[in-house]
C-alpha positions as CSV (number, residue, x, y, z in Angstrom):
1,X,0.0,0.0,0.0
2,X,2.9,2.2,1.0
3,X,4.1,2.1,-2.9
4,X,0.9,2.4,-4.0
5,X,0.5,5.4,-2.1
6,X,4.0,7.0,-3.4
7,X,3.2,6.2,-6.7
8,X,0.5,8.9,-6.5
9,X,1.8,11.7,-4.6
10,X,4.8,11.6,-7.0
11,X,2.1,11.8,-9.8
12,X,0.0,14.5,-7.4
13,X,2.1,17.2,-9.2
14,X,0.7,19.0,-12.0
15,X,4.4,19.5,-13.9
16,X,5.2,15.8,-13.5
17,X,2.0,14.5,-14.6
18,X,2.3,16.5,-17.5
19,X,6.3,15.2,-18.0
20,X,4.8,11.4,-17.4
21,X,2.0,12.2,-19.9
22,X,4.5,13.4,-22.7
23,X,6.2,10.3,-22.3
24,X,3.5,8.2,-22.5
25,X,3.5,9.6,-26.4
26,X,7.5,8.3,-27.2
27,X,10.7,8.5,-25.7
28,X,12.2,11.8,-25.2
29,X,15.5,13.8,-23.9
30,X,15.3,16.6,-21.4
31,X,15.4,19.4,-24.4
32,X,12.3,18.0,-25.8
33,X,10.2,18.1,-22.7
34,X,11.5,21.6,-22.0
35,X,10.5,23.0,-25.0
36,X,7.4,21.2,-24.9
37,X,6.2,22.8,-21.3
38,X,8.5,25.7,-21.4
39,X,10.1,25.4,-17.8
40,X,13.7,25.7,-17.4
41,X,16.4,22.5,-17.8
42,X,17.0,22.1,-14.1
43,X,13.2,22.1,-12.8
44,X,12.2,19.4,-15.4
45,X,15.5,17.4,-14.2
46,X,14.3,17.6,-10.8
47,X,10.9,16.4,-11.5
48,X,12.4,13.3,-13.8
49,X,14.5,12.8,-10.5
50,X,11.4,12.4,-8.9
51,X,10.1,10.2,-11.3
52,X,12.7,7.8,-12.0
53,X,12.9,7.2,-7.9
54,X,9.3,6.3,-8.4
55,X,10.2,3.5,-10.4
56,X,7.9,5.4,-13.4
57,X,10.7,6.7,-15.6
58,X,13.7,5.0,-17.2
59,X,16.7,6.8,-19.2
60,X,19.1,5.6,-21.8
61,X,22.4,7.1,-22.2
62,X,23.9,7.6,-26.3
63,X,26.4,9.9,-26.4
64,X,25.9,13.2,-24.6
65,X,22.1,12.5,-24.7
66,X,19.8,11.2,-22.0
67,X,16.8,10.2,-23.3
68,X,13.8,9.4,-21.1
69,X,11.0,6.5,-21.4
70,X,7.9,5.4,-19.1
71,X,8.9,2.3,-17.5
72,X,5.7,0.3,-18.4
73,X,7.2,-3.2,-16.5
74,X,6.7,-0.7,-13.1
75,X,3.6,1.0,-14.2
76,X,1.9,-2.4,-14.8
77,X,2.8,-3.7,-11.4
78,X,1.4,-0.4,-10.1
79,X,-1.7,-0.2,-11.9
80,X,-2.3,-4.1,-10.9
81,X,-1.6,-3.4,-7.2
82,X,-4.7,-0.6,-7.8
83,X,-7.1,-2.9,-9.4
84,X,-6.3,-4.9,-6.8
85,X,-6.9,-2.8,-3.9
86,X,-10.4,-1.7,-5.0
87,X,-11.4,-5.2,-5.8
88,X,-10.4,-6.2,-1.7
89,X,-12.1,-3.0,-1.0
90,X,-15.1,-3.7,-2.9
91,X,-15.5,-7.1,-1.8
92,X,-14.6,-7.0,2.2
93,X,-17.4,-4.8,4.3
94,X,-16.6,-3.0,7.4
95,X,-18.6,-3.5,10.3
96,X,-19.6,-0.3,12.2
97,X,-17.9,0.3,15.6
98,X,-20.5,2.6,16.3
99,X,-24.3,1.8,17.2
100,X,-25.5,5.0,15.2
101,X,-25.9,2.8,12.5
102,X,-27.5,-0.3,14.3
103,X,-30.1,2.6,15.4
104,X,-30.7,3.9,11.9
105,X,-31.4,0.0,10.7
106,X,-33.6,-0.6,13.8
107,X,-35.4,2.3,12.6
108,X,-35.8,1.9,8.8
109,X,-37.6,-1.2,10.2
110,X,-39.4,0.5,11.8
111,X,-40.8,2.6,9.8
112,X,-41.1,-0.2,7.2
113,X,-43.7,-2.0,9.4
């Protein structure tokens, strides 16, 4: 749950989902995205930093160049782990500690008779 959780705060902000989403499209180097979303070199770095300790975003060196791909092996596991979640939270009911809703049954039935 604790990854789970991570996985969307790191996507929580609005200039790294928008880096993430680019990606989605193709591979790209740093250049690209900054021209694409017009911030400067070292706050799109920061956010891939981010992103790549997420697990979401994988680079490949060639040359001088870094270029920069989702890393769809990791966003598979995450989006499994989600599916997963709501389907145990969809399935397993809670009881109430509380007798507020014990009352509000007693009284539907109540009122039903």
């Amino acid at each position: 749950m604790k990854e789970l959780c991570s996985f969307f705060k790191v996507l929580s902000d609005e200039t790294r989902c928008k880096i993430f989403t680019l990606l989605l499209s193709r591979e790209m180097c740093v250049c690209e995205i900054v021209s694409e979303l017009g911030l400067s070199q070292s706050l799109i770095s920061h956010h891939l930093y981010h992103l790549k300790a997420a697990g979401l975003v994988k680079d490949r060196r060639e040359g001088v160049w870094i270029h920069y791909s989702i890393n769809h092996e990791k966003l598979n596991e995450y989006k499994l782990k989600f599916l997963q979640g709501l389907q145990k939270a969809a399935s397993t009911q809670i009881p109430c500690k509380f007798a507020c809703c014990d009352m509000e049954v007693a009284a539907g039935a109540k009122q039903v008779s």
